[in-house]
C-alpha positions, 0 to 999 in steps of 0.5 A: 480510467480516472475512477480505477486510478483513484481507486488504487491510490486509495488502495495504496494509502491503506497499504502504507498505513497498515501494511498488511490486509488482515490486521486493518479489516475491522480496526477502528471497531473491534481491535482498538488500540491504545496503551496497556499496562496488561502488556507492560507487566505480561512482558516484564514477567517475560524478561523475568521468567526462566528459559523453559518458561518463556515458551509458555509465556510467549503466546499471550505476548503475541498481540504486542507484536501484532499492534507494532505491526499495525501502527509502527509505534512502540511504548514498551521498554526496548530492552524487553521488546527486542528480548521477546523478539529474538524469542518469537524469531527463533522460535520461528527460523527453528521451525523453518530449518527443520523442515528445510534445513539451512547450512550454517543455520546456528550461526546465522541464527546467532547473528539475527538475533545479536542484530536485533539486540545490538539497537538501542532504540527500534529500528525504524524497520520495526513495524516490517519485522513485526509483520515478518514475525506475524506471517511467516509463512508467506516464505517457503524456504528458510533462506528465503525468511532468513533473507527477509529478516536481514533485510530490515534489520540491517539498518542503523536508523531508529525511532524513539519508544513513546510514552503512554499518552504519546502513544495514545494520541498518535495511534489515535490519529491513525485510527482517523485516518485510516476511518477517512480512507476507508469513507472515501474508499466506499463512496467511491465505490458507491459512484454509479458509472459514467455516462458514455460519450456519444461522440458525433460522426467524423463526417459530422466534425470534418463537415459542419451544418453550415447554411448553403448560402453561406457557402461559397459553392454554388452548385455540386457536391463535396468530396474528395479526389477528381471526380468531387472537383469536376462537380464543384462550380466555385465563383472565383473559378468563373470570375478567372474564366471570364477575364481569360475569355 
């Protein structure tokens, strides 16, 4: 159906755009996103807080990661963003490995961790990290979480960190897209069914109303197999029978 087509396209545009159901349900109205220096000093105060005390302070550090996860832009320094990343991932993989513990665990551990902090720059995977940091417990497994975060951070192409207002303008254009989608989404929803087809009988298409004296049959009925034709009296048939004659 054309209808059930448009419809998973629609549905398809708001997965590319904001990836998982959850964090676009109520965007544009209670969630606005826009640039904060609130975030700039909580990560600062991150960076520089002691080991012990990152823990406490990670919490509060949450919705940063939860806004990349939405938009796939970044606006805070990279090299205290990818800091508060390997803090929330390690919190995490330790939570997994002690309830099913993996081999090697540290080690692979170390590794992740050395991959996030070796970019320069975001990878262009941030916004897949940052969801994979928001709900992890769609993995049953630590080696199945472990698998997905190699997956993204295993890469080499970045993208640029925006300034304030960039940020705002872009997050802003999401924002109008996203309310597009969502219009179009409804309205579509809204159309009231189809109207069937009622389509003629087969006989109805095989067989036009067409006017008996515009057919070439004087007499008989139509039909199919002998017994039809011995019943059909054409003009051409007598014409040929009366020259024989």
């Amino acid at each position: 159906c054309i209808r059930d087509r448009y419809q998973r396209r629609v549905r398809g545009q708001i997965s590319f755009l904001y990836c998982s159901k959850q964090f676009f349900t109520s965007f544009m109205e209670d969630n606005p996103i826009t640039y904060s220096d609130s975030h700039a000093n909580k990560l600062e105060a991150f960076v520089k807080a002691e080991a012990e005390n990152k823990e406490n302070l990670l919490p509060d550090l949450i919705p940063i990661i939860k806004n990349i996860a939405q938009t796939s832009l970044t606006c805070l320094p990279w090299n205290s963003l990818k800091l508060l990343i390997v803090s929330k991932l390690g919190k995490i993989l330790d939570e997994f490995n002690s309830k099913k513990p993996l081999e090697n665990f540290e080690e692979i551990k170390t590794q992740l961790s050395s991959q996030v902090i070796a970019f320069k720059d975001p990878p262009f995977t941030i916004q897949r990290l940052c969801e994979l940091l928001i709900n992890p417990e769609i993995y049953k497994t630590t080696k199945q979480y472990v698998a997905a975060i190699e997956k993204v951070v295993t890469v080499t192409t970045t993208q640029p960190t925006l300034s304030g207002p960039d940020y705002n303008d872009n997050v802003a254009h999401l924002q109008v897209k996203m309310y597009s989608v969502k219009q179009s989404k409804k309205n579509t929803s809204a159309a009231p069914p189809a109207e069937p087809i009622d389509f003629p009988p087969s006989t109805a298409i095989l067989l036009p109303n067409v006017p008996k004296e515009d057919m070439d049959i004087d007499t008989g009925k139509i039909g199919f197999g002998d017994a039809a034709t011995e019943n059909m009296d054409l003009d051409g048939v007598k014409d040929e029978q009366a020259g024989k004659g």
